[in-house]
N, C-alpha and C positions, 0 to 999 in steps of 0.2 A: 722259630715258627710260633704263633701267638696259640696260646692254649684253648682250647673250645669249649667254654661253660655252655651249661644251659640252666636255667631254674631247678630247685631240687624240689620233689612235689610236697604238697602241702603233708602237714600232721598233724591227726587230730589232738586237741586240744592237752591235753594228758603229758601226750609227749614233746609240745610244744613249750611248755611249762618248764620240763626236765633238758630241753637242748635248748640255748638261749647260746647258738650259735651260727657264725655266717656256715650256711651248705648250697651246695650246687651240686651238677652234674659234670662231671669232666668227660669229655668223649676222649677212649686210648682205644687206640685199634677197634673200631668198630663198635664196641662197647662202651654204655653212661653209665660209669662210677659214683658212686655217690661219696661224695667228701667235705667234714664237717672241718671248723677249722676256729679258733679260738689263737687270739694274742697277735701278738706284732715282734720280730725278734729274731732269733736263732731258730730252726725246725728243729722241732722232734716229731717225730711218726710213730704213731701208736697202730698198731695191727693187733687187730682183734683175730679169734679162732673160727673154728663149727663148736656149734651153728650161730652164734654173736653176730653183734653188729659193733660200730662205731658207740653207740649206746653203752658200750660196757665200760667205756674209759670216761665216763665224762666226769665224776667226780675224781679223777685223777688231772682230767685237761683244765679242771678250772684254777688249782695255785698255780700249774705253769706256767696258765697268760697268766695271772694275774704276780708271775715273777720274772716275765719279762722272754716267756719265749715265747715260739709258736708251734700249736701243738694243733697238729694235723692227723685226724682222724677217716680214713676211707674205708670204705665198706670192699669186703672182696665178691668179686663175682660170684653172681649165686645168692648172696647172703645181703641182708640189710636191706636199703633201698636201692642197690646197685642192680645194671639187668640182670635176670636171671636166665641164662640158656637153660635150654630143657633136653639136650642131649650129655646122661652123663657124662659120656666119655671125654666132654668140653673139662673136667674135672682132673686134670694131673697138677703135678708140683711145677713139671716146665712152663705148664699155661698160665699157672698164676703167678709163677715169679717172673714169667716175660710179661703179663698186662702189668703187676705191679712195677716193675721197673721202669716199663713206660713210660706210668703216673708219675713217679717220682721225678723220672726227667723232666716232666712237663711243669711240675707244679713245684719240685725242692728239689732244684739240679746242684746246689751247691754242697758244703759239707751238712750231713744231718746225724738225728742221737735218733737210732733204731727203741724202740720200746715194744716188746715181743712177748705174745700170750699164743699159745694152742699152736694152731699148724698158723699163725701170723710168725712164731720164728723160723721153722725151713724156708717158709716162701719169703720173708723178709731177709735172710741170710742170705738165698739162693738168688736172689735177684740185686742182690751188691755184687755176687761173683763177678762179675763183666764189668762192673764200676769201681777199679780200686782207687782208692782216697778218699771214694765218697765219706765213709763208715768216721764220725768224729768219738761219736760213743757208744755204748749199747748199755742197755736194761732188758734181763729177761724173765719172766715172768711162766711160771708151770706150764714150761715147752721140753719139748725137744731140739736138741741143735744138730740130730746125725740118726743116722738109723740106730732100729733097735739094736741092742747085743743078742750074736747067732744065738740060736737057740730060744728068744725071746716068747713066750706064749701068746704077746699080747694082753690087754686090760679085759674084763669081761663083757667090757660096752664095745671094744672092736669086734672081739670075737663072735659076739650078736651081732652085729652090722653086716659080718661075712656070711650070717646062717639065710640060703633063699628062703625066700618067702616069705617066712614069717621075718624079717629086717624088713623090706618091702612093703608090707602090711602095718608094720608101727611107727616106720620112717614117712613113706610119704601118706599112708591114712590118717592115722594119728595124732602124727604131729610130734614125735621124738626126733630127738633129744630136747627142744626146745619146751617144753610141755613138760617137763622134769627137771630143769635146771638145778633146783633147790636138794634135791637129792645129792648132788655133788658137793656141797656146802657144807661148812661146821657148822653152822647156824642157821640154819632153811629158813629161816626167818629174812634173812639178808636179799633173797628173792621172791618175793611173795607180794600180790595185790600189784602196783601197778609198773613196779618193777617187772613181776615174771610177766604181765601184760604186756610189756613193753620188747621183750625177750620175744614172744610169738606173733607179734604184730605183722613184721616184714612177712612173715610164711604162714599169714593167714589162711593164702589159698594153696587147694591140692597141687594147684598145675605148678606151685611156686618152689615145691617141696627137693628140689634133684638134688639140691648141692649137701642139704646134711650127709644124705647116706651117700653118695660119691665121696666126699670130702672123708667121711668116718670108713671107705674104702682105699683111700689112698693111703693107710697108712702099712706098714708091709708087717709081718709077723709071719715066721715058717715058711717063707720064701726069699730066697735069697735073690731071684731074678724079680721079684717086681719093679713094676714101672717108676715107683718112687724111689727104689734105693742110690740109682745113679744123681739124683736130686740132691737128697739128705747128706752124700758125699761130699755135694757141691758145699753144700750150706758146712756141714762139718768143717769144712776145709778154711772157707771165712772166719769163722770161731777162732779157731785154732790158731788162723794166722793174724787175728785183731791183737796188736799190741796196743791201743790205747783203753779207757778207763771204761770199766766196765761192772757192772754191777747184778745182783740177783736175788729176786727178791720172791721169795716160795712159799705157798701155802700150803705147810704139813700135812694135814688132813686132806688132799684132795685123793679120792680114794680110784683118781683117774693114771695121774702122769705123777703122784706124790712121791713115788719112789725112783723118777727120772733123774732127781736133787745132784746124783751122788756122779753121772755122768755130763750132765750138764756143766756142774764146778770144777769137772777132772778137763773139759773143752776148754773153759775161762778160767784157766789158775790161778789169773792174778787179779777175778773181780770179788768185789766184796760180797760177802754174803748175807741178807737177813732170812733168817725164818719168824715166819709169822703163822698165829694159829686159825687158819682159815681152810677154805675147801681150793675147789679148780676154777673158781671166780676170787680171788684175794681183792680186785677190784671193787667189788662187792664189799668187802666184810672189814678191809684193810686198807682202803684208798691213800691215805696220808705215808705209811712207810716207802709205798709205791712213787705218789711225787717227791717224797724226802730224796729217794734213791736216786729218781733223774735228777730233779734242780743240783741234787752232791756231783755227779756224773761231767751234765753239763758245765759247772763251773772245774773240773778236774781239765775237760775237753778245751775249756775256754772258750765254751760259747756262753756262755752265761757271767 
């Protein structure tokens, strides 16, 4: 079935500058995705987090094409220039590892190298579950791959996201998390000026706001029955069972998911590890260890 592009809408100038790549709109189930896409080659798919965009990888997409793969960037529902529903509850880990898997079919049905930041690695793991062979390699970057460990507290930016009200009133008034990025940073400097502009652009408007705090809701802490954790199992269970090359590349200081490192590597025993001294954008502050990691990965996988 032929894939259904449409135009992806213009951007102002600024940003147009910083993405100097083919993007469209893909329609998957009902929904225009927005998907940027750089190189000719073997895929890799980079998944961004909350509240990011495609934006956050592009100083890592540009050695890829430019060493011969192709490095496909989509925006998840909610976030970037992809549509945004306005009904939270559109916001589970099922919903977006079944529209991403979709995509994937539609646009990289063959073997591809996962490349995984923030909730882009459950929903990126979880959305291979039903595709085995696809997975040629993986990269992950300051994620999770499985729910938390019982007993977990959670970070103190989830456990504001769970308080009514006042979440509600910083989330969608606001303009958090996205309006703070640089706080997460060893360097605050690394997003700042037209980078952090670049970060609040997509969710300039109020009505555009759902997906942060849904998205910073789906993640489960002191409940053992949320609606995420049969997800994270899923995705857990991909980890676990990927025997080819796999890699992981962390930035210590992220004072978000910095201390996930230690579960993460106990999922992928057999992926290398870099730490690098960066915050919970290593994209930002570290780009080069990050394409080191994939182009080493890819040529391990033999797509490169």
């Amino acid at each position: 079935m032929p894939v259904a592009r449409h135009p992806a809408p213009p951007l102002p100038p600024f940003l147009a500058r910083a993405l100097p790549f083919e993007r469209s709109l893909v329609e998957v189930q009902g929904l225009r995705l927005h998907v940027m896409e750089a190189g000719r080659g073997p895929t890799a798919v980079l998944l961004h987090g909350n509240p990011t965009w495609g934006f956050l990888w592009r100083r890592v997409a540009a050695p890829l094409a430019a060493s011969g793969l192709r490095a496909v960037m989509p925006d998840l529902p909610g976030l970037g220039l992809s549509d945004k529903p306005r009904d939270p509850r559109f916001h589970t880990l099922e919903n977006h590892a079944r529209i991403l898997g979709a995509l994937l079919d539609a646009i990289a049905p063959g073997p591809l190298l996962l490349v995984l930041h923030d909730w882009g690695g459950p929903i990126g793991l979880a959305a291979l579950a039903d595709r085995p062979g696809r997975l040629a390699g993986l990269v992950v970057t300051n994620t999770r791959v499985g729910p938390p460990r019982p007993g977990s507290r959670g970070s103190r930016f989830h456990r504001f996201a769970n308080l009514p009200l006042v979440s509600e009133v910083a989330f969608r008034l606001l303009g958090f998390p996205q309006n703070a990025l640089a706080a997460a940073q060893a360097d605050r400097r690394s997003i700042a000026g037209d980078v952090a502009r670049a970060y609040r652009w997509p969710l300039r408007r109020i009505a555009d706001r759902v997906a942060p705090l849904a998205l910073a809701r789906m993640v489960p802490f002191r409940n053992p029955a949320h609606p995420s954790v049969a997800g994270l199992e899923r995705s857990l269970a991909v980890a676990r069972g990927f025997a080819g090359p796999a890699a992981i590349v962390w930035g210590e200081r992220d004072p978000i998911l910095g201390r996930a490192l230690r579960s993460v590597a106990e999922a992928l025993p057999r992926a290398t590890v870099t730490r690098v001294a960066a915050g919970h954008y290593p994209q930002e502050e570290t780009p080069a260890p990050i394409a080191a990691a994939v182009l080493e990965t890819a040529r391990r996988a033999r797509l490169a």
